[in-house]
TORNU-936948 format. One line per 3 residues: number of its first residue (from 1); their letters; for each residue x, z, y of C-alpha. Coordinates in nm, 4 decimals, padded with zeros to 6 digits, always signed. Example, Ala and Ser with C-alpha at 12.3 -4.5 7.8 and 13.67 -1.06 7.14 Angstrom:
1 = as = +01.2300:+00.7800:-00.4500  +01.3670:+00.7140:-00.1060
//
This chain:
1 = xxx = +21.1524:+12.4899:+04.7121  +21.0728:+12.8384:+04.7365  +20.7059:+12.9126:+04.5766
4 = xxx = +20.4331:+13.0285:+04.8656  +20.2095:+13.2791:+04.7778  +19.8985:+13.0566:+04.8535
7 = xxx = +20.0088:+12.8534:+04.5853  +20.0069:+13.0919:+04.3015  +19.7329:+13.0574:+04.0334
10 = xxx = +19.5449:+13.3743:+03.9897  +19.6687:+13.5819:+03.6754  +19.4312:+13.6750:+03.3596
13 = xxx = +19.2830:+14.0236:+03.3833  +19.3421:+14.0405:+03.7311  +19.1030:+14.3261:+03.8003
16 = xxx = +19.2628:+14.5280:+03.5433  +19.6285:+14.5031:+03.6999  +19.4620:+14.6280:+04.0515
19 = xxx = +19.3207:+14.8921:+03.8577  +19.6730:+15.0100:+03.6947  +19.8707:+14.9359:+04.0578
22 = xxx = +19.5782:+15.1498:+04.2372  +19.6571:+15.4275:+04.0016  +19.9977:+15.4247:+04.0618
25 = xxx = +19.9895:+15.3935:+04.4577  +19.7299:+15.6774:+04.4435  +19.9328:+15.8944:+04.3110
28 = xxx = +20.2186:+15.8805:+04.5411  +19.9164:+15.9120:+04.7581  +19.8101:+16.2105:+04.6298
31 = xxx = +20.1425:+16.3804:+04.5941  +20.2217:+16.3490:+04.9796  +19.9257:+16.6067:+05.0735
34 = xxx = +19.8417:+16.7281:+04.8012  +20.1699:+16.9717:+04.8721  +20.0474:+17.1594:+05.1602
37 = xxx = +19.7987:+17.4248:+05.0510  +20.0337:+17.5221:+04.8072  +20.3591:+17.5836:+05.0027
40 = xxx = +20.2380:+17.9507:+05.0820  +20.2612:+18.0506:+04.6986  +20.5891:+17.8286:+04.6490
43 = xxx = +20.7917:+17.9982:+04.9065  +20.6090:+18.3599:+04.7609  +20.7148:+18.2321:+04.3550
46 = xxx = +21.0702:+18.0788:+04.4506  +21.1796:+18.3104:+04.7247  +21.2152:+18.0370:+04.9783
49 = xxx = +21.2268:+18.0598:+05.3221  +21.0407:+17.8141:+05.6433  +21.3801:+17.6227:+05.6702
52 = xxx = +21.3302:+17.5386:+05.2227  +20.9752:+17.5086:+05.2525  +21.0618:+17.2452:+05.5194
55 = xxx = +21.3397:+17.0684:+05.2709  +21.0383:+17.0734:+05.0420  +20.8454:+16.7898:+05.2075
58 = xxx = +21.1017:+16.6549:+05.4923  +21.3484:+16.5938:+05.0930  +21.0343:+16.3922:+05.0226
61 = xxx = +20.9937:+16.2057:+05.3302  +21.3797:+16.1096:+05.4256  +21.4194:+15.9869:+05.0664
64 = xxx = +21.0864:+15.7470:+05.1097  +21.1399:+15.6611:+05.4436  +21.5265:+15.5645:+05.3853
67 = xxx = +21.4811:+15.3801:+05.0746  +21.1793:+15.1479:+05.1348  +21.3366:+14.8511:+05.2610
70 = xxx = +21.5921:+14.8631:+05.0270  +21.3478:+14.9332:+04.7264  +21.1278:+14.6071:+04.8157
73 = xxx = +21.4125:+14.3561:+04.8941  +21.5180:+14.5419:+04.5075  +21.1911:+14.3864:+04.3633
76 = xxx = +21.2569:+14.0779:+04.5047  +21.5939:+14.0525:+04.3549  +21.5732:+14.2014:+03.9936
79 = xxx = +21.1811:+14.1554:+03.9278  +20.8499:+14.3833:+04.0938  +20.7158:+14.4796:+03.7333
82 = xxx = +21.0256:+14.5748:+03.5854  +21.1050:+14.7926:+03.9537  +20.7653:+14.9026:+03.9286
85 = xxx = +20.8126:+15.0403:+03.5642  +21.1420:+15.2102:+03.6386  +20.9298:+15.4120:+03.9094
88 = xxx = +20.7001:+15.4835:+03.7521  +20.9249:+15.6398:+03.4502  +21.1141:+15.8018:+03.7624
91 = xxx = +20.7587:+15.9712:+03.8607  +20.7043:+16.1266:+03.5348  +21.0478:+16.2872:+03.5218
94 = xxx = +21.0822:+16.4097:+03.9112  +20.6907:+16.5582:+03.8419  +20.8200:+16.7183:+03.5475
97 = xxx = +21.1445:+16.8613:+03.7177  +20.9213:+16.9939:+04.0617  +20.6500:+17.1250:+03.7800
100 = xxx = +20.9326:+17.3364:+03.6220  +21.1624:+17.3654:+03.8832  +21.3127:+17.6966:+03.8076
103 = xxx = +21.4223:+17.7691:+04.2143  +21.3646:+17.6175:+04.5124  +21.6887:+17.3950:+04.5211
106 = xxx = +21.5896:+17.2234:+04.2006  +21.2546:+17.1918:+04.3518  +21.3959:+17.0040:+04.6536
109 = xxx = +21.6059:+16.7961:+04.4383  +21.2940:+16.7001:+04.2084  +21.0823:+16.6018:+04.5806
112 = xxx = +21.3885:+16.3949:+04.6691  +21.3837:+16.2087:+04.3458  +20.9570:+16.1707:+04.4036
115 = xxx = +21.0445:+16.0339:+04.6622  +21.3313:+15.7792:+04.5710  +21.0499:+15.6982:+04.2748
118 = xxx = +20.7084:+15.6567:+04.5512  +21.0008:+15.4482:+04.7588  +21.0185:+15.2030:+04.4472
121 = xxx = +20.6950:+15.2326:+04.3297  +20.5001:+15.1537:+04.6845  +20.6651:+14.7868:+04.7786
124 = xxx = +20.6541:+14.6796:+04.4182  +20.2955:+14.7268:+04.3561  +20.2087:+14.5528:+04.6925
127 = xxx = +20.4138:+14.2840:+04.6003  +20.2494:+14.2411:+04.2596  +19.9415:+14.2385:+04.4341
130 = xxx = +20.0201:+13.9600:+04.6359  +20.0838:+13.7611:+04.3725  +19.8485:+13.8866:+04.1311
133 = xxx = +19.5169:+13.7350:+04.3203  +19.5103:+13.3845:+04.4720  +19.4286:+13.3482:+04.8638
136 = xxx = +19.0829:+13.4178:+04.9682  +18.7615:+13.5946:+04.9318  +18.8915:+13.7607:+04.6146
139 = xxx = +19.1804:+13.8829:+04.7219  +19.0605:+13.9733:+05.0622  +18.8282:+14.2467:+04.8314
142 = xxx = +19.1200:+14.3702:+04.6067  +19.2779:+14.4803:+04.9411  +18.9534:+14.6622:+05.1188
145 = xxx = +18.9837:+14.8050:+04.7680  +19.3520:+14.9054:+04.8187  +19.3320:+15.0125:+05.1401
148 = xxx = +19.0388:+15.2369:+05.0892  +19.2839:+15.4295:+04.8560  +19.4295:+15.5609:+05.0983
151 = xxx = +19.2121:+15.7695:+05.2981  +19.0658:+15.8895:+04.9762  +19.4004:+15.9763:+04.8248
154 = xxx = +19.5001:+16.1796:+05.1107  +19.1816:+16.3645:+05.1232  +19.1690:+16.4324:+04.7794
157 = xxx = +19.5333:+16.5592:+04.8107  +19.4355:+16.8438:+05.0475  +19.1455:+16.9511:+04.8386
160 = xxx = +19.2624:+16.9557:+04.5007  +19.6289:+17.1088:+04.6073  +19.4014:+17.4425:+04.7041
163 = xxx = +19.2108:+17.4115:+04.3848  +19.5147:+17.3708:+04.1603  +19.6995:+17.6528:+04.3146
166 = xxx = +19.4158:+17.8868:+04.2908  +19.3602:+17.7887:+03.9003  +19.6238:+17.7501:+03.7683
169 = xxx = +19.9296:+17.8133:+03.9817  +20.1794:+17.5492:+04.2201  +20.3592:+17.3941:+03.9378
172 = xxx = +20.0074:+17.1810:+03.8666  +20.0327:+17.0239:+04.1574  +20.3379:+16.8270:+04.0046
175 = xxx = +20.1793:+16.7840:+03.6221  +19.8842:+16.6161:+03.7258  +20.0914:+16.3114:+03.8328
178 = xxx = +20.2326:+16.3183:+03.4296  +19.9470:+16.1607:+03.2136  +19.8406:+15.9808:+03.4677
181 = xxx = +20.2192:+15.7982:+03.5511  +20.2113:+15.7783:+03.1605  +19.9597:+15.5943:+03.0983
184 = xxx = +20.0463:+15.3413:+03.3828  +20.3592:+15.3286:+03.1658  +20.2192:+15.1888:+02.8420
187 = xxx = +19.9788:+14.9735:+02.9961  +20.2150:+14.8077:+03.2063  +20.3836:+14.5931:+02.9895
190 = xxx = +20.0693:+14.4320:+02.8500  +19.9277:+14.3992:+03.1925  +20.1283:+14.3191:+03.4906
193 = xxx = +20.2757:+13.9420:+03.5369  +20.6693:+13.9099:+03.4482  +20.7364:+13.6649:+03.7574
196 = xxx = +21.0833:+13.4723:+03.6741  +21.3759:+13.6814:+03.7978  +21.5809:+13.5790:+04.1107
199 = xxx = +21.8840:+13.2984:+03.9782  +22.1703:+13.5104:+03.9066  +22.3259:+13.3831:+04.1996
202 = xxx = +22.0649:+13.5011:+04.4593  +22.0427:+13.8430:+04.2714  +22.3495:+13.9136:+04.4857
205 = xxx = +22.3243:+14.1294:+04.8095  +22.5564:+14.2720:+05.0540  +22.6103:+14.6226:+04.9469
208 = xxx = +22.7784:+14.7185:+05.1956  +22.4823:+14.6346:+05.4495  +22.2403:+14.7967:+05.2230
211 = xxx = +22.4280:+15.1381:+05.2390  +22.4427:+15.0954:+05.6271  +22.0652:+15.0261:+05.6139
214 = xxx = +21.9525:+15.3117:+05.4204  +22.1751:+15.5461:+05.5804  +22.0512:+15.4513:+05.9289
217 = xxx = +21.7060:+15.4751:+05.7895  +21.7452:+15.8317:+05.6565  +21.9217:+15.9475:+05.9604
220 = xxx = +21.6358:+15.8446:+06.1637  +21.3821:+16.0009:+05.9066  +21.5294:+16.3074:+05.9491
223 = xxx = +21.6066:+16.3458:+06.3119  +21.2146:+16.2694:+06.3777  +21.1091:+16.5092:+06.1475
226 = xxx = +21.3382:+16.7535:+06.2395  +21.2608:+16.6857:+06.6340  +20.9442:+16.9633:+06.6366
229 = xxx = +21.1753:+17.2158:+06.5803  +21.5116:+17.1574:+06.7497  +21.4216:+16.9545:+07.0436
232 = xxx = +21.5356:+16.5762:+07.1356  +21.8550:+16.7280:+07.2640  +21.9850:+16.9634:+07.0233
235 = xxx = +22.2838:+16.8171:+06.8532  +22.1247:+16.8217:+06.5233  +21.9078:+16.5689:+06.6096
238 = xxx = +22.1028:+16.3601:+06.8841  +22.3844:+16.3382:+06.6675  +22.1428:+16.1728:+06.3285
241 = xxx = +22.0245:+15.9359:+06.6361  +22.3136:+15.8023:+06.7416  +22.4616:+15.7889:+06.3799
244 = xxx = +22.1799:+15.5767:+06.3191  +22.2070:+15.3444:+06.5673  +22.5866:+15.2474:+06.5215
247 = xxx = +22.5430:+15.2304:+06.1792  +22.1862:+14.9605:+06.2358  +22.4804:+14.7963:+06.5065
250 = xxx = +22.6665:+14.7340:+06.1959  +22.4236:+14.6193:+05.9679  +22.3131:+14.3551:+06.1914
253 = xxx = +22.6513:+14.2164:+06.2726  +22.8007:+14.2425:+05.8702  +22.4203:+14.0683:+05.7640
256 = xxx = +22.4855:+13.7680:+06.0273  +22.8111:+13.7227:+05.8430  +22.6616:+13.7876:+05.4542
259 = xxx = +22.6338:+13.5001:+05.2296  +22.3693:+13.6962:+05.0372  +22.1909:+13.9205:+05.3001
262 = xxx = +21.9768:+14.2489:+05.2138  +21.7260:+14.1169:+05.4907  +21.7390:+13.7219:+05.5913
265 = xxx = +21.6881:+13.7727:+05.9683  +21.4754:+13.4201:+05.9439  +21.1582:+13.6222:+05.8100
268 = xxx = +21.1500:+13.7716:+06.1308  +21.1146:+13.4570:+06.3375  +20.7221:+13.4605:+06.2954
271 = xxx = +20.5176:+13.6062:+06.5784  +20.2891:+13.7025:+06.3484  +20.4626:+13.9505:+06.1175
274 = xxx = +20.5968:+14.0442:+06.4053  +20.3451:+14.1575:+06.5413  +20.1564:+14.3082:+06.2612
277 = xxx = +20.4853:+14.5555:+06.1861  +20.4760:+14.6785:+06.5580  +20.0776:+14.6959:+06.5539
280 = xxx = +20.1320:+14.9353:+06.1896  +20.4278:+15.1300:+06.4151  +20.2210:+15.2500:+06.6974
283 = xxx = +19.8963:+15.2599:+06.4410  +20.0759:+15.4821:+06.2489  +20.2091:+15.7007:+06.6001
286 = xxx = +19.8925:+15.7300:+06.6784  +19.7673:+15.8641:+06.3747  +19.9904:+16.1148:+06.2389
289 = xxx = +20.0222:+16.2399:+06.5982  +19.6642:+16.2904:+06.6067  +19.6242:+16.4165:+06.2429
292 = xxx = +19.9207:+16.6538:+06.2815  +19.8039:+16.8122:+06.6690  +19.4043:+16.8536:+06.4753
295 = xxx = +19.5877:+17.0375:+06.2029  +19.7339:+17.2980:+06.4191  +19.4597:+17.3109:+06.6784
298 = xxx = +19.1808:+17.4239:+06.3998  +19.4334:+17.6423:+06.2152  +19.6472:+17.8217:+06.4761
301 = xxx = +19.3332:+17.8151:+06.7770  +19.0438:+17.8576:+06.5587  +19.1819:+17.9789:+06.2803
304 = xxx = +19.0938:+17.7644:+06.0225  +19.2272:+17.7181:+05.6375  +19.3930:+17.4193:+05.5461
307 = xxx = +19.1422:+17.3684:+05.2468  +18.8819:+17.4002:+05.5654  +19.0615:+17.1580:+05.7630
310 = xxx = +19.0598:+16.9569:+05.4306  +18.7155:+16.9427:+05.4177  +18.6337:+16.8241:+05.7658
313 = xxx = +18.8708:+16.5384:+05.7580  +18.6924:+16.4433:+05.4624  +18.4119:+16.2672:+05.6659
316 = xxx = +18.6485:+16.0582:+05.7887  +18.7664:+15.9043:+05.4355  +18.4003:+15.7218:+05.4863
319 = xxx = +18.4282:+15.5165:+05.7830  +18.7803:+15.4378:+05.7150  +18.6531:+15.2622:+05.3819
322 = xxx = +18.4512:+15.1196:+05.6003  +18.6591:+15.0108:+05.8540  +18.8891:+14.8316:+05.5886
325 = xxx = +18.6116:+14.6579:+05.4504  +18.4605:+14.5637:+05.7520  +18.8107:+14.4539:+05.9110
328 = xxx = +18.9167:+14.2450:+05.5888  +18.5747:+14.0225:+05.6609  +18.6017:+13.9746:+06.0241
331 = xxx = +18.9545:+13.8917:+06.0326  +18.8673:+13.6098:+05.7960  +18.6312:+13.4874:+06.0341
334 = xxx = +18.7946:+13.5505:+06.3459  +19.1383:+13.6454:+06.3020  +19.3802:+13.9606:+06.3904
337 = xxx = +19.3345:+14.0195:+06.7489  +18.9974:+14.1026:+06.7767  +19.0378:+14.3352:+06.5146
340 = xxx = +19.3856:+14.4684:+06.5751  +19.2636:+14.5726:+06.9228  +18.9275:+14.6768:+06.8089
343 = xxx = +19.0419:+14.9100:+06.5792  +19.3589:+15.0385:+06.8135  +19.0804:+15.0861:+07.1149
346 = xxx = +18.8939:+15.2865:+06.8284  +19.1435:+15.4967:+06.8088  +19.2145:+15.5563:+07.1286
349 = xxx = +18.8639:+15.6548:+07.1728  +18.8483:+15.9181:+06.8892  +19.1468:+16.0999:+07.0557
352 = xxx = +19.0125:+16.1026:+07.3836  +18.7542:+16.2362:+07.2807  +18.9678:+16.5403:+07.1235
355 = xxx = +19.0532:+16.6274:+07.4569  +18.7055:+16.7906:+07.5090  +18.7921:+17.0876:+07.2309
358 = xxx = +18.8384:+17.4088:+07.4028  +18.9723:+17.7340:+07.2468  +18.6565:+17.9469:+07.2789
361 = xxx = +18.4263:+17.6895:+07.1646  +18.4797:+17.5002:+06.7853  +18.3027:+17.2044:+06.9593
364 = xxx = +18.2609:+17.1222:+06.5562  +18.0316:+16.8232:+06.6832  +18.2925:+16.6697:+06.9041
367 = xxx = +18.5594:+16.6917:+06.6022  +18.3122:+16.5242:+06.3566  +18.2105:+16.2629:+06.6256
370 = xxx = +18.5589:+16.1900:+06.6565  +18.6978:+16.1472:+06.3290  +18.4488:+15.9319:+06.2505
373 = xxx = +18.5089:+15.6938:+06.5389  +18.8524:+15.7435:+06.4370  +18.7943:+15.6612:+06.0663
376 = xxx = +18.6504:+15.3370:+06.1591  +18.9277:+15.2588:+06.4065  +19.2026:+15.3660:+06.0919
379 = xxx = +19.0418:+15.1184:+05.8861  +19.1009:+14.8122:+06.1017  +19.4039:+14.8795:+06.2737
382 = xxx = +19.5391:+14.9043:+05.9242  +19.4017:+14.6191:+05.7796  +19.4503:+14.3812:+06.0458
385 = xxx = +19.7992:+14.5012:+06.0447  +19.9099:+14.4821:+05.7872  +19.7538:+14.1527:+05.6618
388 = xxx = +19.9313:+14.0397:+05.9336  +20.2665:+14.1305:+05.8742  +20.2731:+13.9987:+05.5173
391 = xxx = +20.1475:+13.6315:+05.6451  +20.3016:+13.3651:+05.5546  +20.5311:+13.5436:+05.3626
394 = xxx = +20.6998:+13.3284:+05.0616  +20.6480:+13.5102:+04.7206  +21.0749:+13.5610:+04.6941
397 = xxx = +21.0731:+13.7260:+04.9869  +20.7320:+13.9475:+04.9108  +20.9163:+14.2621:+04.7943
400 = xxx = +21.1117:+14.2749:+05.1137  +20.8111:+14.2383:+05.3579  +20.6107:+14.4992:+05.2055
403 = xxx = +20.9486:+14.7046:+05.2155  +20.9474:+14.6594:+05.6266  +20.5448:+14.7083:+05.6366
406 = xxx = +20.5813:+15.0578:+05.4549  +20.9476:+15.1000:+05.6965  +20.7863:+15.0289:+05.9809
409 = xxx = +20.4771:+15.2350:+05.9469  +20.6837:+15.5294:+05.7700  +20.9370:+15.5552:+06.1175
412 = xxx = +20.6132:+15.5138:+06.3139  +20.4465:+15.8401:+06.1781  +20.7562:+16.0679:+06.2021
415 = xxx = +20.8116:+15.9348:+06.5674  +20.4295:+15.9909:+06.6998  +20.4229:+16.3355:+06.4943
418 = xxx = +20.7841:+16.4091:+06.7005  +20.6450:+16.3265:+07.0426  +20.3235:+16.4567:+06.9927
421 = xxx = +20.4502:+16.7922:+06.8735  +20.7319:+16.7896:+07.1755  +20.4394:+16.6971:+07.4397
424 = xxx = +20.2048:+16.9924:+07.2836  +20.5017:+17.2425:+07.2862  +20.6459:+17.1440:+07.6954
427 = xxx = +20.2763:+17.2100:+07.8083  +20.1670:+17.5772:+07.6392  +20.4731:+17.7046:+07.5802
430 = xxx = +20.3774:+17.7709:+07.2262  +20.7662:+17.8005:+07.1429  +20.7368:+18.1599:+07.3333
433 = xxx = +20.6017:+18.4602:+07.1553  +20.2466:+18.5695:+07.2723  +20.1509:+18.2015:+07.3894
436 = xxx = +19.7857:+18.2488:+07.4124  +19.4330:+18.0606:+07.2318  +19.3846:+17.8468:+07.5589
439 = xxx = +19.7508:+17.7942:+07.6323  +19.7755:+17.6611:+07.3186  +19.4618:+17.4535:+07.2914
442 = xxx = +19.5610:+17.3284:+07.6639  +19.8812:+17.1722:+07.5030  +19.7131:+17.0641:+07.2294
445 = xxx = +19.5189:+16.8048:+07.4686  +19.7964:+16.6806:+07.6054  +19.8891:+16.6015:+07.2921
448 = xxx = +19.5875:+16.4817:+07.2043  +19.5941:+16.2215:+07.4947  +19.9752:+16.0823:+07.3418
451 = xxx = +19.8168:+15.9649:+07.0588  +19.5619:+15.7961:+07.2407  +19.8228:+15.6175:+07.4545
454 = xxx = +19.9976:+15.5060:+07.1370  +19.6911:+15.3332:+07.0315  +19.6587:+15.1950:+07.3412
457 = xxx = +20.0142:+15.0475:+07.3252  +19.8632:+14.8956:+06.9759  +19.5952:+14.7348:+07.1591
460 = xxx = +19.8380:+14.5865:+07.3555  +20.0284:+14.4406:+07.0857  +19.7553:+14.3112:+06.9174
463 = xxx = +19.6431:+14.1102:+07.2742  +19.9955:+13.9935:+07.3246  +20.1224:+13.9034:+06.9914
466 = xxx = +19.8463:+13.7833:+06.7963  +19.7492:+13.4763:+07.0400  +19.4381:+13.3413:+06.8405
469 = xxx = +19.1264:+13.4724:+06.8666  +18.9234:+13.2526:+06.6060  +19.0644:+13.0929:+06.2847
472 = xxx = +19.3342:+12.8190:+06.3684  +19.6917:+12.6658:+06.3398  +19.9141:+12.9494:+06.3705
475 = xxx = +20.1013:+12.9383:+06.6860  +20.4325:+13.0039:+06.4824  +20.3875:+12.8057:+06.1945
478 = xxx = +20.7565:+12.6765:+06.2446  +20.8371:+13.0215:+06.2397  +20.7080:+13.1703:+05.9359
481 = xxx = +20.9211:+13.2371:+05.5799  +21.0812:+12.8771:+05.5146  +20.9987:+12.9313:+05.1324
484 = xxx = +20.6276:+12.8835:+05.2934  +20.4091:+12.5971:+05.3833  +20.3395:+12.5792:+05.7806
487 = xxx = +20.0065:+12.4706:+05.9508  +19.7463:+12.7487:+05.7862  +19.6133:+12.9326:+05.9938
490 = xxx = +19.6847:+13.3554:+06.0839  +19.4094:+13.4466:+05.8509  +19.4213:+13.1961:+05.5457
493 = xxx = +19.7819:+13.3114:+05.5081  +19.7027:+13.6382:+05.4605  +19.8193:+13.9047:+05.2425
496 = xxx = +19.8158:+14.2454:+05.2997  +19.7636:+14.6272:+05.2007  +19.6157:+14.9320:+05.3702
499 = xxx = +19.8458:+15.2570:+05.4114  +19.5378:+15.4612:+05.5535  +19.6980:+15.6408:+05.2879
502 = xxx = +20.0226:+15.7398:+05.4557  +19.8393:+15.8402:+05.7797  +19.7170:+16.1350:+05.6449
505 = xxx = +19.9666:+16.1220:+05.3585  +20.2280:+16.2167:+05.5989  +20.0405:+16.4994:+05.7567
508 = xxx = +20.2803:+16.8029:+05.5460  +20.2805:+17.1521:+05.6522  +20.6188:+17.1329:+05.7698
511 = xxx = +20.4728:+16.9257:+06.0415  +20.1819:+17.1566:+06.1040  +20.4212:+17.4538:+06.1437
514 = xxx = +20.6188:+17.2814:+06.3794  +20.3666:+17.2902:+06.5992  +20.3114:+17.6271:+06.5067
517 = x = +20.5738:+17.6950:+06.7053
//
């Protein structure tokens, strides 16, 4: 019988392991904005051009994005502390290699292996702390905790990448992450639980299925981030589409026939996790559409810094603490789709209201107003979410559902920063030299009003899929992770993390410039 994680007892020194994993996930945190200010003295040091100065973060981001799944169903297989140690080693030496990188193509190289390293590190510490704290109250706190990392890490990223590179110079950006990774390092083995590793016969997968996995995933990572600047038609992004899609044809069909599947197709029978991946999808649309169109509005329109745009999205690190711990509480006492729709209408709100910003006028009120609201609406889509979409899930199979969480939201950021970017660039024109303040801050709304129909779509998920409105028997208790017990109900199952982190965390430069024009 596989072992729930309801059942598991809670581990010694609990509160020090959450400590260690938090330091850890904010790093990789950290690292995914803290990039941006300094691209401008990278490309000056290096010699590199917009297209590497793109490779720079979209490197990053395809090797993350492609990798995740694979990574958690990894942790599941060969153990999440010894996966999580093996990033973590991987962290120091790719934060080394970008610190000294000698020219931009060892640069890239060192992002890509960040982010082959933040790819293992991200679904191994989420699985650890699923098992790490015991269902209930107590672990309900250790993820408000977790998921208030996130805003803060991606806040903090944007501030101290403009410090760093005005004090001492790019290449600090990267050494910060050393003493910090090394540290998690040594403490690590005295800390974390050493779960049993999978029998040596179920530590077999179908490798041919995970290369047809990953590759699809990659493809798709890069098309959408490379959709801003080529258009959904060019061939260089068509072509990475349809790649991917024969390719996740294939996976499917050689998985139905595996005897030891990357991804047991039966963990996606329950409604509920489910539905919390596709609420995180358009969540995650929504806000790295909106994130990515405020970016470019203050910087290009009202001509802004990126350490001032920094600063203003700062306020909203508060009410997305907030949000999380607010939304951790009252989905205990009244389950996901109140709050799953709550904080998706929240959302939509907060971007509405960005449609009011005008290109003679900072309306710095408005933008304030807004990210608040949207802060607080961040905090509980998230949470609800993605409590959701680990429910019910049995602790062998832990690795691989945080794996499709962070997949899910990761595909959902590139796409709504792709559509959003297309929408603001069909209605000014800003592709065309000359495109002028209100032209641009015209398309901008537009854009603006996408990412409030992708929460919308949320809200609609969270209405549709999440049936219960108060603590109950889950609808789909048949349907959940056989390796789990059935009958509790969509809250006391719970288990989840907070990626308010990767909203913003995705936000990179390359994005911004896209938009740019």
């Amino acid at each position: 019988m596989s072992a729930n994680v309801n059942t598991i007892p809670p581990v010694p020194h609990r509160w020090r392991v959450m400590f260690l994993l938090a330091a850890a996930f904010f790093m990789t945190i950290l690292d995914s904005t803290i990039v941006v200010t300094a691209l401008p003295s990278i490309g000056a040091d290096l010699a590199l051009n917009a297209t590497g100065l793109q490779w720079i973060v979209t490197g990053y981001v395809i090797a993350y994005g492609g990798l995740l799944l694979f990574c958690g169903r990894a942790a599941d297989l060969l153990g999440r502390t010894q996966l999580f140690i093996a990033g973590n080693a991987l962290w120091v030496l790719s934060s080394m290699l970008c610190g000294l990188a000698p020219s931009g193509e060892v640069l890239i190289a060192g992002r890509v292996l960040q982010g082959l390293a933040a790819a293992v590190i991200a679904p191994a510490a989420l699985s650890i702390v699923m098992i790490t704290f015991p269902q209930g109250p107590e672990r309900n706190k250790a993820l408000g905790i977790w998921g208030g990392l996130g805003g803060v890490g991606a806040t903090a990223g944007l501030l101290l990448g403009g410090v760093l590179t005005d004090g001492l110079g790019w290449p600090w950006i990267f050494f910060v992450n050393v003493p910090v990774a090394v540290a998690v390092l040594v403490l690590s083995p005295r800390l974390l639980p050493r779960g049993p590793l999978a029998a040596r016969s179920r530590r077999r997968f179908d490798a041919v299925g995970a290369f047809g996995l990953t590759a699809a995933l990659a493809l798709v990572v890069y098309a959408v981030t490379t959709v801003p600047e080529r258009g959904w038609f060019d061939a260089r992004v068509a072509g990475p589409f349809l790649a991917a899609a024969i390719l996740g044809a294939l996976f499917v069909a050689v998985e139905n026939r595996s005897p030891a599947p990357l991804v047991p197709f039966r963990i996606l029978r329950s409604r509920v996790l489910v539905g919390g991946n596709l609420l995180i999808f358009t969540a995650g649309m929504a806000v790295d559409g909106m994130l990515i169109t405020l970016t470019a509005h203050v910087q290009r329109v009202l001509g802004w810094s990126a350490l001032q745009f920094g600063l203003l999205a700062a306020v909203m690190t508060v009410t997305s603490v907030l949000g999380v711990m607010y939304g951790q509480h009252a989905v205990s006492r009244s389950g996901f789709r109140p709050v799953g729709a709550c904080g998706g209408a929240l959302l939509a709100a907060a971007c509405l209201l960005l449609t009011l910003v005008r290109a003679d006028d900072a309306r710095l009120g408005v933008m304030v107003a807004a990210l608040l609201v949207f802060g607080a609406g961040m905090g509980a889509a998230f949470v609800s979410s993605q409590i959701a979409a680990l429910t019910g899930v049995a602790e062998e199979n832990s690795g691989l559902a945080a794996g499709l969480v962070d997949t899910s939201f990761n595909i959902g950021t590139g796409l709504g920063v792709a559509i959003a970017t297309s929408v603001a660039l069909a209605r000014s024109g800003a592709g065309e030299v000359g495109a002028s303040a209100e032209a641009l801050a015209d398309g901008y709304r537009a854009a603006f009003g996408a990412a409030a129909a992708f929460a919308a779509l949320g809200v609609v998920v969270a209405l549709y899929m999440f049936r219960r409105t108060s603590p109950g028997p889950d609808d789909d208790a048949s349907h959940a992770d056989p390796g789990c017990a059935a009958g509790h109900d969509d809250t006391s199952r719970a288990a989840g993390h907070d990626d308010t982190s990767r909203a913003a965390g995705h936000d990179d430069t390359s994005r911004a410039a896209s938009l740019e024009g």
